[in-house]
C-alpha positions in Angstrom: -43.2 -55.4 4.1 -45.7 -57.0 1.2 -43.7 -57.7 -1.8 -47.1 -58.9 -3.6 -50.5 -60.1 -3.0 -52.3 -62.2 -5.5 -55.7 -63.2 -4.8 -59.2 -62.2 -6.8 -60.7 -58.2 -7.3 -63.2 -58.4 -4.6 -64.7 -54.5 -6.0 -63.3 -51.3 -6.8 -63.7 -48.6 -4.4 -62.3 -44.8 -5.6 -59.1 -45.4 -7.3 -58.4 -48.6 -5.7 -58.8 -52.4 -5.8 -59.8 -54.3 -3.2 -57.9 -57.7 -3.0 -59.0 -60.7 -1.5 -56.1 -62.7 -0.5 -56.5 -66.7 0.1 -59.4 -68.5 -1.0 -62.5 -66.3 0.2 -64.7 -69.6 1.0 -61.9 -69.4 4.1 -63.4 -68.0 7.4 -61.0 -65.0 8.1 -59.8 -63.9 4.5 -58.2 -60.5 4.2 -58.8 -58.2 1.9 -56.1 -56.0 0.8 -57.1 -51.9 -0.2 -54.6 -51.2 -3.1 -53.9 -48.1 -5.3 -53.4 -48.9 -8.6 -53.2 -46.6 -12.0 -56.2 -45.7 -13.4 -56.1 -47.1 -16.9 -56.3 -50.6 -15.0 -58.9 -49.7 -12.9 -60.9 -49.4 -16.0 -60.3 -52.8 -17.5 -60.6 -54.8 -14.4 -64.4 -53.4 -14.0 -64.8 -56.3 -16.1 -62.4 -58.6 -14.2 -64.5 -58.6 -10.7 -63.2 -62.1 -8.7 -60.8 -63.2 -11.6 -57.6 -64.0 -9.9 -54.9 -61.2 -10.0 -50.8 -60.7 -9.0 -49.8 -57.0 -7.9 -46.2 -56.2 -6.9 -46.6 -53.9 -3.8 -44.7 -50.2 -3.1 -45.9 -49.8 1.0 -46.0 -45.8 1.5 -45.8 -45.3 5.3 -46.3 -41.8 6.2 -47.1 -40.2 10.0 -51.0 -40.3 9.2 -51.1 -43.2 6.5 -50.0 -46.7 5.6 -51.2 -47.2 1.6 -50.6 -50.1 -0.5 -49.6 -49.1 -4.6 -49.9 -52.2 -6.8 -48.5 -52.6 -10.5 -48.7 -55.8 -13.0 -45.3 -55.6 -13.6 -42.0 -55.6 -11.4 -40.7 -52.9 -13.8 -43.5 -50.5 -13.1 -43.1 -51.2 -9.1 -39.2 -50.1 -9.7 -40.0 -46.9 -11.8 -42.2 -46.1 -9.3 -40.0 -46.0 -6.7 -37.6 -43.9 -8.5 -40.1 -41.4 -9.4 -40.8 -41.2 -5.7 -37.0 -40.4 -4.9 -38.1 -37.3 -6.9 -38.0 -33.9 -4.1 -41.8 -32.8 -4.3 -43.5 -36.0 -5.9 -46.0 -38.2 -3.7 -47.3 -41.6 -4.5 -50.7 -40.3 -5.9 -48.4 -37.8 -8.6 -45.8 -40.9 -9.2 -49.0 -42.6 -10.0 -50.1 -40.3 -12.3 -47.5 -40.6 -14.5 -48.1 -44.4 -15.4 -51.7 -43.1 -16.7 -50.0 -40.4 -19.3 -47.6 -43.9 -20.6 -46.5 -47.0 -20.2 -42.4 -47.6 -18.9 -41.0 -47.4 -22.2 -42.5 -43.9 -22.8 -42.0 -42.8 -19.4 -38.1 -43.4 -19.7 -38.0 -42.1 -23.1 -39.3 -38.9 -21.9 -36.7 -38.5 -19.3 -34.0 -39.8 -21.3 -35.2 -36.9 -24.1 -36.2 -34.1 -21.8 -39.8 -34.2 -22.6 -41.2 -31.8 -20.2 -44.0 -31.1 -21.8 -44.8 -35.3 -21.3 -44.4 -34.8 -17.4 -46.7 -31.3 -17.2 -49.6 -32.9 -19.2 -49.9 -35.1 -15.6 -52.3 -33.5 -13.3 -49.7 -31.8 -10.4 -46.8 -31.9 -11.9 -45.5 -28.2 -13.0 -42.8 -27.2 -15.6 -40.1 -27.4 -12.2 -41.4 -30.4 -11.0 -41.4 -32.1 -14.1 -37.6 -30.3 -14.8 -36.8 -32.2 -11.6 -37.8 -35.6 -12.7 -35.5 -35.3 -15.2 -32.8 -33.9 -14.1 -32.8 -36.6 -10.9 -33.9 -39.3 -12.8 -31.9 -39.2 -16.1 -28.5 -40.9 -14.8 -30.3 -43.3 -12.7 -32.4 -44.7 -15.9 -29.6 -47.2 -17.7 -29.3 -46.7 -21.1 -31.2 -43.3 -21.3 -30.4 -42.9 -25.4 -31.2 -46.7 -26.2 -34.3 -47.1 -24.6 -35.9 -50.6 -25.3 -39.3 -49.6 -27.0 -39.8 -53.7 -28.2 -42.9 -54.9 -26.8 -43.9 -58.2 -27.2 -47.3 -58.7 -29.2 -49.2 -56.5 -31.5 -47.7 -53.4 -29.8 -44.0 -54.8 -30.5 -44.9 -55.3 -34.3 -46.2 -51.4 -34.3 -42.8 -50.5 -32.6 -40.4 -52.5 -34.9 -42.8 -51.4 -38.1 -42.5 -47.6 -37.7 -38.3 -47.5 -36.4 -38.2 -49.6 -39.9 -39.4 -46.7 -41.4 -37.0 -44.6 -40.2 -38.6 -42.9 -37.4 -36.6 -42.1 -34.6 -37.2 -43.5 -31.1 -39.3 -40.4 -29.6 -41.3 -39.8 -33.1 -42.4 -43.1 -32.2 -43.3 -43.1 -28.6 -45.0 -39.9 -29.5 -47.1 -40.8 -32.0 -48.2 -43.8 -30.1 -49.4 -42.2 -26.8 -52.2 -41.3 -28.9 -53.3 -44.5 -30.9 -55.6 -47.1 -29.5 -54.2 -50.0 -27.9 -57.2 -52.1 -28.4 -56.8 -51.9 -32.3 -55.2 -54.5 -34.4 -51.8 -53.8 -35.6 -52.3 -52.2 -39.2 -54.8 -50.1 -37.6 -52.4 -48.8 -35.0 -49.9 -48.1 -37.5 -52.7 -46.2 -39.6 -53.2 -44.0 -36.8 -49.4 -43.5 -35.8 -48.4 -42.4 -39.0 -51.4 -40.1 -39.4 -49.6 -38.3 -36.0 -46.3 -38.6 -37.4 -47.8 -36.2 -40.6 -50.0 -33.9 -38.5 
């Protein structure tokens, strides 16, 4: 069982990295084909050969062995969890880290947001029933929900509960604001969703 590989984003090939484990000067290095979310695919483009960790989720099936990578430990657990789910396969569980990240993902079980869990492609109104109903006592804490992030992110969090919005307003409003955008910016655009 791999419980991470770290080595450098040889390419990207459909969905996947490829990761080269070990210094690739070294005759015989391996290069490992993982499945990853897409979001990341897109930002490591620019990342080819800079040196990467990935926490590992092996899916052994009849006619496959595939290898799911996530930045963070937390994803890799979620992940599991939304595989114990009757009906949802690694490339669905997947999915789901491209509609949010943890935060908004346990917020919408812990609320019963179905409509967060059809919005990912393959996921139905019972599937996504389902994921919450199996999922919602296994999630600790499902009504206090951590949403502090460190960095900008955190300071767009903390700003907008301090305005009295509630804890799903805000996870809400922020699944449509640009990340990449500096932090009075990102509240700009939150409270323009919190109004429409």
């Amino acid at each position: 069982m791999i419980g991470y590989i770290e080595g450098k984003v040889k390419f990207i090939d459909r969905g996947a990295v490829v990761v080269v484990a070990g210094h690739q000067s070294v005759p015989g290095s391996v290069g490992y084909r993982v499945n990853v979310v897409g979001k990341v695919l897109v930002e490591w483009r620019e990342k080819l050969n800079e040196k990467i960790r990935l926490y590992i989720h092996t899916y052994v099936k009849e006619d496959a062995l595939d290898l799911y990578g996530f930045i963070k430990k937390e994803e890799l657990v979620l992940f599991g969890m939304l595989l114990s789910v009757s009906g949802v396969g690694p490339k669905t569980a997947l999915a789901v880290f491209d509609a949010g990240e943890v935060n908004d993902i346990k917020v919408a079980i812990g609320a019963g947001e179905v409509e967060f869990f059809t919005a990912v492609s393959g996921i139905g109104k019972k599937g996504a029933q389902r994921i919450i109903v199996d999922l919602k006592g296994k999630i600790s804490g499902d009504d206090e929900v951590d949403l502090k992030e460190g960095g900008v992110r955190g300071e767009v969090v903390m700003a907008l509960t301090g305005m009295g919005f509630s804890k799903k307003e805000v996870v809400g409003a922020l699944r449509k604001v640009d990340r990449v955008k500096d932090a009075a910016e990102q509240i700009k655009q939150a409270l323009k969703n919190l109004s429409g």
